[in-house]
PyMOL CGO cylinders between C-alpha atoms (Angstrom):
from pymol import cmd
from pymol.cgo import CYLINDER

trace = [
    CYLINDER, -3.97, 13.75, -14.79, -1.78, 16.32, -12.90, 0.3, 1, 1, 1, 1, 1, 1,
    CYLINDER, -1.78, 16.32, -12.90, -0.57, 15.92, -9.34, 0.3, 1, 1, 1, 1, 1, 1,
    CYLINDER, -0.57, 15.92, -9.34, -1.17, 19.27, -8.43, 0.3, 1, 1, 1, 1, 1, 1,
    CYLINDER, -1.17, 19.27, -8.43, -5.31, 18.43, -9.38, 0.3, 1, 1, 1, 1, 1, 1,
    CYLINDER, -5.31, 18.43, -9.38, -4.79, 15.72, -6.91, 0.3, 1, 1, 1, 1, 1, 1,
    CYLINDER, -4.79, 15.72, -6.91, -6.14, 15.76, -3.22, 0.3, 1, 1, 1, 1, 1, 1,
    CYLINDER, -6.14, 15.76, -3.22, -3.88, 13.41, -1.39, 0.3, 1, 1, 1, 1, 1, 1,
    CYLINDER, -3.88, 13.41, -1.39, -4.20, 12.70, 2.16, 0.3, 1, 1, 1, 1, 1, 1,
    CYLINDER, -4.20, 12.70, 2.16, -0.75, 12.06, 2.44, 0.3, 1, 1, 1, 1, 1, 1,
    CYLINDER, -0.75, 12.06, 2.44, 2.07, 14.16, 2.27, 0.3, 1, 1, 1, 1, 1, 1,
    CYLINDER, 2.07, 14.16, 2.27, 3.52, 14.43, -1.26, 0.3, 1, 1, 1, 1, 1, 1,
    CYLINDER, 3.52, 14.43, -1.26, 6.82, 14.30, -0.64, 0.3, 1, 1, 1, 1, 1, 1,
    CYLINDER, 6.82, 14.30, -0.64, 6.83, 11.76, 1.72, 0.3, 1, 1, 1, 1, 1, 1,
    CYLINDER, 6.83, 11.76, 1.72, 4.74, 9.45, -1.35, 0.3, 1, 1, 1, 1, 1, 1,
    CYLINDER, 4.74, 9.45, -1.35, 7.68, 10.88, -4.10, 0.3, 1, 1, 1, 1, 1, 1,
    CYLINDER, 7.68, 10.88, -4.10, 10.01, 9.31, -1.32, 0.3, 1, 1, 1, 1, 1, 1,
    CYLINDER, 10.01, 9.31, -1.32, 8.08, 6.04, -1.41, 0.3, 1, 1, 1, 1, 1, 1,
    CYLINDER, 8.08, 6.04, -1.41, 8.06, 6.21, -4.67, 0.3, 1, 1, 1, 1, 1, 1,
    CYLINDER, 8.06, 6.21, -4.67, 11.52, 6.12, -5.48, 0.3, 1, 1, 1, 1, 1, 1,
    CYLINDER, 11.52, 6.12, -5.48, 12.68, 3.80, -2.52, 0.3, 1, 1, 1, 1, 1, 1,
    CYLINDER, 12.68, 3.80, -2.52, 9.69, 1.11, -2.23, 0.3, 1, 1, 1, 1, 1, 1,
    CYLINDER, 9.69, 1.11, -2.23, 7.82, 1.08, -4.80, 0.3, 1, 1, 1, 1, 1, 1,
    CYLINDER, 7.82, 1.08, -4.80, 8.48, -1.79, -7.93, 0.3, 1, 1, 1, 1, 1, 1,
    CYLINDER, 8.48, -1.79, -7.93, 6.47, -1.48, -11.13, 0.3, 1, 1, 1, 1, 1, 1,
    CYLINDER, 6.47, -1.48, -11.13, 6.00, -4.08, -13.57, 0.3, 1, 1, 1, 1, 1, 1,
    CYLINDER, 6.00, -4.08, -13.57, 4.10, -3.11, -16.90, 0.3, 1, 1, 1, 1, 1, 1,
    CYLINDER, 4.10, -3.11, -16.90, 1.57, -6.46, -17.85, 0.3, 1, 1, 1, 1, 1, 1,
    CYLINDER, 1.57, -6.46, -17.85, 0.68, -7.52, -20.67, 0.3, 1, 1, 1, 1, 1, 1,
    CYLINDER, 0.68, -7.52, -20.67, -2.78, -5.80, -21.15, 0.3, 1, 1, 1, 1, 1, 1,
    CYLINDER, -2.78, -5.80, -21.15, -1.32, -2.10, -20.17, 0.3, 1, 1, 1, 1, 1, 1,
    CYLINDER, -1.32, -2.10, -20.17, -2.04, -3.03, -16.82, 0.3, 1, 1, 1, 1, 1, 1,
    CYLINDER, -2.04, -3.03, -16.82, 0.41, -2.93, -14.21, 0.3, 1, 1, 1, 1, 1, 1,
    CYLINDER, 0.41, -2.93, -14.21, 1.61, -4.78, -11.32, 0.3, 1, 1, 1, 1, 1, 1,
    CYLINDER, 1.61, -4.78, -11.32, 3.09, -2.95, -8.51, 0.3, 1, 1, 1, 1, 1, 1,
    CYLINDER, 3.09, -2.95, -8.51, 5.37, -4.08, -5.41, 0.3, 1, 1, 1, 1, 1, 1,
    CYLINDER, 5.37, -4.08, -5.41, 5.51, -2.10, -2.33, 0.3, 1, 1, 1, 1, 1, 1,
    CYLINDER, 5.51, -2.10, -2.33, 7.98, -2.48, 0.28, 0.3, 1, 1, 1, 1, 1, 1,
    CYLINDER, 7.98, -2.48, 0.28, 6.44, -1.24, 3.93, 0.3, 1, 1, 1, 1, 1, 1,
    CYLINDER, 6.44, -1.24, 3.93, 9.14, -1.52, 6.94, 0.3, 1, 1, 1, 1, 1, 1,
    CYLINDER, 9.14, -1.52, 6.94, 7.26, -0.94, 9.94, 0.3, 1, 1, 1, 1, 1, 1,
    CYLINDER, 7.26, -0.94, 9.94, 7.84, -1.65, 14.00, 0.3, 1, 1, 1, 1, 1, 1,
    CYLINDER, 7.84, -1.65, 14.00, 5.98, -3.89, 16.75, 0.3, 1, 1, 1, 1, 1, 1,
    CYLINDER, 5.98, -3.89, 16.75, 4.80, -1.63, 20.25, 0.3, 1, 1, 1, 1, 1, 1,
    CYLINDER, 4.80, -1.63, 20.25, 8.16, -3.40, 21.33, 0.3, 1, 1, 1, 1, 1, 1,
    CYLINDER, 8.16, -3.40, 21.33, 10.20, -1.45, 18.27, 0.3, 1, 1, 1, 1, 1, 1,
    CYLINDER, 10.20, -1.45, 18.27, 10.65, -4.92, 17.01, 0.3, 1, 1, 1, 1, 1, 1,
    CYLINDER, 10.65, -4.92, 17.01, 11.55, -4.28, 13.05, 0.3, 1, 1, 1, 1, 1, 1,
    CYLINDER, 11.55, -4.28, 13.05, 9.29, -5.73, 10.88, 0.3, 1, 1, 1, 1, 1, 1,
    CYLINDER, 9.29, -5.73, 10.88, 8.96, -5.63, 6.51, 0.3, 1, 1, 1, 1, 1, 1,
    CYLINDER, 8.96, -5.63, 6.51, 5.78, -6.55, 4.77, 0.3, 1, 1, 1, 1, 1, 1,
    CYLINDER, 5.78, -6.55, 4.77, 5.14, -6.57, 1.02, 0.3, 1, 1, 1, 1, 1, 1,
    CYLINDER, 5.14, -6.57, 1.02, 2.25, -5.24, -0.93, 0.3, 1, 1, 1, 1, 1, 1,
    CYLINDER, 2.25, -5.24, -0.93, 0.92, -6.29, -4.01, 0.3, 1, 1, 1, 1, 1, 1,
    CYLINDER, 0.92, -6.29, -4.01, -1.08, -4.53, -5.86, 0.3, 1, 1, 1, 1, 1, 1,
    CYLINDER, -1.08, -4.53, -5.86, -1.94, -5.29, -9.45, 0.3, 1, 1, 1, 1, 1, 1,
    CYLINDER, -1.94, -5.29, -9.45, -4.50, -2.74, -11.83, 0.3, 1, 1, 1, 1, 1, 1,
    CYLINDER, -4.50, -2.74, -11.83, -5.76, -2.63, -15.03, 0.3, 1, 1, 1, 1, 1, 1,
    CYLINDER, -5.76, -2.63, -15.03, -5.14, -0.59, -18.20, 0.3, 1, 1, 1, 1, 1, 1,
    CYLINDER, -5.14, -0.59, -18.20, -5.25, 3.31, -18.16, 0.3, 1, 1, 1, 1, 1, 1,
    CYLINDER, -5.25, 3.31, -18.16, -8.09, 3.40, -20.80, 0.3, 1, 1, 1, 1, 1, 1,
    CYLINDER, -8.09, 3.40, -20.80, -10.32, 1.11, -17.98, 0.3, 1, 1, 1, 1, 1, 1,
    CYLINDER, -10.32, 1.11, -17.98, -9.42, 3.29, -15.54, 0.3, 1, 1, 1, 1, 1, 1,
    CYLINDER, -9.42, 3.29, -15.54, -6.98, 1.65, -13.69, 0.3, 1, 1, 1, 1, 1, 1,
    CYLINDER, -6.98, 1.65, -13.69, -9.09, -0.52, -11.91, 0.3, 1, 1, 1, 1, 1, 1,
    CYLINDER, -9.09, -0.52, -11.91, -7.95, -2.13, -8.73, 0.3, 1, 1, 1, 1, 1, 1,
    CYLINDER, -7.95, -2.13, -8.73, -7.46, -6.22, -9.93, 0.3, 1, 1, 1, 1, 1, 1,
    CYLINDER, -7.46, -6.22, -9.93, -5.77, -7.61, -7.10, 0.3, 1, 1, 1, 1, 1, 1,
    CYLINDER, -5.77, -7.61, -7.10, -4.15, -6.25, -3.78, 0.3, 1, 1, 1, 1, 1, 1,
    CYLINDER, -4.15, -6.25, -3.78, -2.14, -9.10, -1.28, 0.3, 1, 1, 1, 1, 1, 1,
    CYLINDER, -2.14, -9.10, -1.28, -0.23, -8.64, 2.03, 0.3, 1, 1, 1, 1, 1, 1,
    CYLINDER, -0.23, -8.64, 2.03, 2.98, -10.65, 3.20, 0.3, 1, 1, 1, 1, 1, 1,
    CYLINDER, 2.98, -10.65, 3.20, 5.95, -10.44, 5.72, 0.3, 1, 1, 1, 1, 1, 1,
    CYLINDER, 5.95, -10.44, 5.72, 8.77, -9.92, 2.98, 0.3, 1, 1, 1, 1, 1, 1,
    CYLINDER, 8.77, -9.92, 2.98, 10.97, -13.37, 3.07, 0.3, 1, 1, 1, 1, 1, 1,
    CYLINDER, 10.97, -13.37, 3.07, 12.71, -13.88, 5.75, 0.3, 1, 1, 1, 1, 1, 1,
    CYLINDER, 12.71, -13.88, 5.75, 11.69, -11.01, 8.29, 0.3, 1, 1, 1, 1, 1, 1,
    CYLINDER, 11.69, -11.01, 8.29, 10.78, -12.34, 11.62, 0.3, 1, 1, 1, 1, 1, 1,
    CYLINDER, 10.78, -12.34, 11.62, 9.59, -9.47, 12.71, 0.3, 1, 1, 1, 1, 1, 1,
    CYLINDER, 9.59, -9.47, 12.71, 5.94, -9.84, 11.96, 0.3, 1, 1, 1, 1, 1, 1,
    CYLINDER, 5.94, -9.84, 11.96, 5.42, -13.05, 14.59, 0.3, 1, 1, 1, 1, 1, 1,
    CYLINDER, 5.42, -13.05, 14.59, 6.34, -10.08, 17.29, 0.3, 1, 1, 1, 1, 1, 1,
    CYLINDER, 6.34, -10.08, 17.29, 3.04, -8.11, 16.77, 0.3, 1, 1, 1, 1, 1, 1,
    CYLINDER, 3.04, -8.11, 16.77, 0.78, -8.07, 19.57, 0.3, 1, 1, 1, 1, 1, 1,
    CYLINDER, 0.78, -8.07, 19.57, -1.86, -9.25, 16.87, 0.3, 1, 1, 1, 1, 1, 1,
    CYLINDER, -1.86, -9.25, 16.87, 0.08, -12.40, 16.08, 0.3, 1, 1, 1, 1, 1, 1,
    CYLINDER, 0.08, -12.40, 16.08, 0.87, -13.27, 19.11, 0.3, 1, 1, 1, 1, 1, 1,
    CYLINDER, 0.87, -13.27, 19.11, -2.88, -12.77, 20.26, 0.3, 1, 1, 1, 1, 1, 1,
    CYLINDER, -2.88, -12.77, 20.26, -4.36, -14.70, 17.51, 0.3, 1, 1, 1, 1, 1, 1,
    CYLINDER, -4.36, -14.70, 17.51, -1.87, -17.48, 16.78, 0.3, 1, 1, 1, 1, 1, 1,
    CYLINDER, -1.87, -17.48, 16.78, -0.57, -15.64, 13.58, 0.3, 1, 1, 1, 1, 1, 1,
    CYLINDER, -0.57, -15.64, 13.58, -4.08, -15.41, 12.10, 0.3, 1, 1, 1, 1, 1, 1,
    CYLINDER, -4.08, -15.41, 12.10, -3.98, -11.97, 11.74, 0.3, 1, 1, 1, 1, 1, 1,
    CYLINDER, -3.98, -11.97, 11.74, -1.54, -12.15, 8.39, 0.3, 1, 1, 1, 1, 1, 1,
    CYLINDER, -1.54, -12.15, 8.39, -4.68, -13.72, 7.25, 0.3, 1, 1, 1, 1, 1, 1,
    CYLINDER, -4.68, -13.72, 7.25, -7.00, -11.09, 8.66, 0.3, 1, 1, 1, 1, 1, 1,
    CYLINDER, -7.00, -11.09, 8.66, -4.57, -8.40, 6.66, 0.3, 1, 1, 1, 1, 1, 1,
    CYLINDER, -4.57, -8.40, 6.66, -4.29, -10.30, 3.48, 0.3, 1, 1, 1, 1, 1, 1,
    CYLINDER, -4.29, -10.30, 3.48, -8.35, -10.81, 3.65, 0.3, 1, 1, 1, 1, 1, 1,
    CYLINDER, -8.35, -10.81, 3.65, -8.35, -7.00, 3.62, 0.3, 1, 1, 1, 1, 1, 1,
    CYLINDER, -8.35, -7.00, 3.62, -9.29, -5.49, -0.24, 0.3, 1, 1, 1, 1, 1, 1,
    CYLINDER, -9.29, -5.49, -0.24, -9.85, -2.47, 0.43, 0.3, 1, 1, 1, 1, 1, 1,
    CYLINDER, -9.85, -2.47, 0.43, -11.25, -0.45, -2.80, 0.3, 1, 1, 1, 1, 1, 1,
    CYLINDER, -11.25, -0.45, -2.80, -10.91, -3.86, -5.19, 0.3, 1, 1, 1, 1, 1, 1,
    CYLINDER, -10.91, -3.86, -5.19, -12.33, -3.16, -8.34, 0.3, 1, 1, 1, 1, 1, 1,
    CYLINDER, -12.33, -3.16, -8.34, -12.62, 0.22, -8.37, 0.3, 1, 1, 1, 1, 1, 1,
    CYLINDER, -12.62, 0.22, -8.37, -10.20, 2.68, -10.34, 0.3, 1, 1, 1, 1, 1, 1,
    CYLINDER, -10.20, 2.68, -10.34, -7.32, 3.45, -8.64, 0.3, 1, 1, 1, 1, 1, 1,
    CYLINDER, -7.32, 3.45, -8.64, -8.17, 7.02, -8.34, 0.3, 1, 1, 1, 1, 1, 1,
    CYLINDER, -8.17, 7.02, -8.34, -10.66, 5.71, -5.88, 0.3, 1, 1, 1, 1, 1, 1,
    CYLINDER, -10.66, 5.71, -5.88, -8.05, 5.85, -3.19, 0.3, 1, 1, 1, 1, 1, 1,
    CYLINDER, -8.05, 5.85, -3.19, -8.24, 10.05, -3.34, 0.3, 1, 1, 1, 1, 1, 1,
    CYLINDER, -8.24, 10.05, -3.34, -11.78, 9.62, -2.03, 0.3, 1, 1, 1, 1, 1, 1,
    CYLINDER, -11.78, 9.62, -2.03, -11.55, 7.06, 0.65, 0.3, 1, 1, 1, 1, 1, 1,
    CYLINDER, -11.55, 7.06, 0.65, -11.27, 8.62, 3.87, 0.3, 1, 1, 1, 1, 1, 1,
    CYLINDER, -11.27, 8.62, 3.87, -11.25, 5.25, 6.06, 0.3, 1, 1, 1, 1, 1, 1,
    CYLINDER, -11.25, 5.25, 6.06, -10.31, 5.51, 10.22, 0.3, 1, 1, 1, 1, 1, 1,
    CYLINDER, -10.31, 5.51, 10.22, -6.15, 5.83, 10.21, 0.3, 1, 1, 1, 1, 1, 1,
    CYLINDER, -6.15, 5.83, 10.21, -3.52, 5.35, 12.43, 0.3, 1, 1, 1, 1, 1, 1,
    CYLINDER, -3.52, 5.35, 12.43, 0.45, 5.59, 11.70, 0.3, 1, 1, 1, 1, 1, 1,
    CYLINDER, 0.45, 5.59, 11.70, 0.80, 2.87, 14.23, 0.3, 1, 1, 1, 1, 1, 1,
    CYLINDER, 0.80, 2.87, 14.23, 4.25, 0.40, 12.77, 0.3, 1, 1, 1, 1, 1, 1,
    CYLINDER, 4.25, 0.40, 12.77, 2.29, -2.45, 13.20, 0.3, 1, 1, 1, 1, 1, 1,
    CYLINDER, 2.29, -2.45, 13.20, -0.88, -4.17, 11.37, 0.3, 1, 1, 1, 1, 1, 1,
    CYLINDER, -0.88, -4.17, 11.37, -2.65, -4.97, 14.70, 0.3, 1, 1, 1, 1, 1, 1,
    CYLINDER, -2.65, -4.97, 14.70, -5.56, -2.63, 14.30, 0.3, 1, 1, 1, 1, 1, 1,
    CYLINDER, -5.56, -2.63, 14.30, -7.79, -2.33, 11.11, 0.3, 1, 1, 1, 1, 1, 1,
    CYLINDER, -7.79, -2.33, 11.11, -6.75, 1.55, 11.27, 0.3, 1, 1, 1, 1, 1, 1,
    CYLINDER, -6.75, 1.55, 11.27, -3.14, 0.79, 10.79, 0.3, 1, 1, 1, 1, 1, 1,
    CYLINDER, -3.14, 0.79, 10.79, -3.56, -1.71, 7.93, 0.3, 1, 1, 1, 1, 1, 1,
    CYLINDER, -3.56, -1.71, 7.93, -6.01, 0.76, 6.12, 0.3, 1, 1, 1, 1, 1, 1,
    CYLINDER, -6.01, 0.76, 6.12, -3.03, 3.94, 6.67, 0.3, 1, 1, 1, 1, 1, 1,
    CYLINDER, -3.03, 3.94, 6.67, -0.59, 1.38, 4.96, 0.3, 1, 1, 1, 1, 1, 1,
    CYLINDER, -0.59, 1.38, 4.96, -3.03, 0.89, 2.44, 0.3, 1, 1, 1, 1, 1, 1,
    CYLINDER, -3.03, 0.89, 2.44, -3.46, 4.15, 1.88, 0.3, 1, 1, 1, 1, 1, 1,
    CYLINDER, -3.46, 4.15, 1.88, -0.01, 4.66, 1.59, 0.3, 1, 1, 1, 1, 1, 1,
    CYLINDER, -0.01, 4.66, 1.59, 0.67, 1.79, -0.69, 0.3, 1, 1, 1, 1, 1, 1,
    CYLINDER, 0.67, 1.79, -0.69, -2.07, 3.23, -3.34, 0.3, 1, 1, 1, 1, 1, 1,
    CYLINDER, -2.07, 3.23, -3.34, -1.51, 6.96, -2.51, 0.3, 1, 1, 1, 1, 1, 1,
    CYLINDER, -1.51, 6.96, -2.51, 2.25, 6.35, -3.27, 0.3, 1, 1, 1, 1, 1, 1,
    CYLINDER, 2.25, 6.35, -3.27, 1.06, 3.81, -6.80, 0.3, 1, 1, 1, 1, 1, 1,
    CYLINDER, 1.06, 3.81, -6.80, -1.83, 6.51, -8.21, 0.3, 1, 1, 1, 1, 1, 1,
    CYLINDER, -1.83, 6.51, -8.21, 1.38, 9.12, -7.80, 0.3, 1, 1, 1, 1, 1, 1,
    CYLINDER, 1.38, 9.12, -7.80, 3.77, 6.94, -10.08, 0.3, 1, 1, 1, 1, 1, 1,
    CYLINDER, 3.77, 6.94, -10.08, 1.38, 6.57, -12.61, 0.3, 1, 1, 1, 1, 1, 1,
    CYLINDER, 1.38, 6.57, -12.61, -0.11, 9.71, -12.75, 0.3, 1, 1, 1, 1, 1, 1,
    CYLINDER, -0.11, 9.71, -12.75, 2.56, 12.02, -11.77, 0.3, 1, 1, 1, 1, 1, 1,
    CYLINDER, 2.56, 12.02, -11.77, 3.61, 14.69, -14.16, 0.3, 1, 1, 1, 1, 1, 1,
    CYLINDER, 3.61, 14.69, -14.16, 7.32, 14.34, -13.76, 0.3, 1, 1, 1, 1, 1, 1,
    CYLINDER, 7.32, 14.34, -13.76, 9.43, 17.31, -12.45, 0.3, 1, 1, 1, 1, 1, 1,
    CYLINDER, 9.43, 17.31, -12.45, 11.30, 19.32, -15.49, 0.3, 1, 1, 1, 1, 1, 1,
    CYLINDER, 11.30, 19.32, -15.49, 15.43, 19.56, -14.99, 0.3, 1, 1, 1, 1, 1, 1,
]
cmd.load_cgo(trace, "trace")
């Protein structure tokens, strides 16, 4: 499947960036794959704040389906307990994102399709900012592994 078939919401380049600077792919077992996705982000106080997404799909031949799909603050970062969210609901919200599965167990290619409400807020304090990071996260994944690469 060719890129330039592809309708992504998202700017191209900016995913090819993402690809090659956050994104982690580990090949499983089955032909699945399980992908790592580093998102640095910002409070509404431009407080600095890194979260990980996992996302883990299924063989080619299957379809790619969407298996499993977690949220974190990456080890360490601090920034996340700055969000208006966490401070609001006692840190609950982590739990609110990580609840979030948005287009589990569908194919991958799903994501092309799903035109949920975005916003390009930093932070994961509204359900339109998680789904944009989502939709960056799985826009940026169905690009690695269908991407036809670029010839030298």
């Amino acid at each position: 499947m060719s890129t330039a078939t592809q309708a992504y919401t998202m700017n191209p380049r900016a995913l090819q960036r993402w690809r090659e600077q956050r994104l982690a792919m580990e090949p499983q077992p089955d032909g699945g794959v399980r992908a790592t996705f580093r998102f640095d982000g910002s409070t509404c106080g431009n407080i600095p704040l890194a979260m990980i997404y996992e996302v883990e799909v299924g063989p080619e031949a299957d379809g790619r389906p969407i298996r499993a799909l977690c949220v974190a603050p990456l080890a360490g970062d601090s920034g996340h307990t700055r969000m208006c969210s966490y401070l609001e609901t006692g840190g609950r919200i982590l739990e609110v994102a990580d609840a979030e599965k948005p287009l589990l167990g569908q194919p991958l290619a799903a994501v092309l399709d799903w035109k949920p409400q975005l916003s390009p807020a930093g932070c994961l304090c509204a359900a339109a900012s998680r789904n944009h990071k989502w939709s960056a996260v799985l826009q940026t994944l169905h690009l690695a592994l269908y991407a036809v690469p670029k010839s030298l």
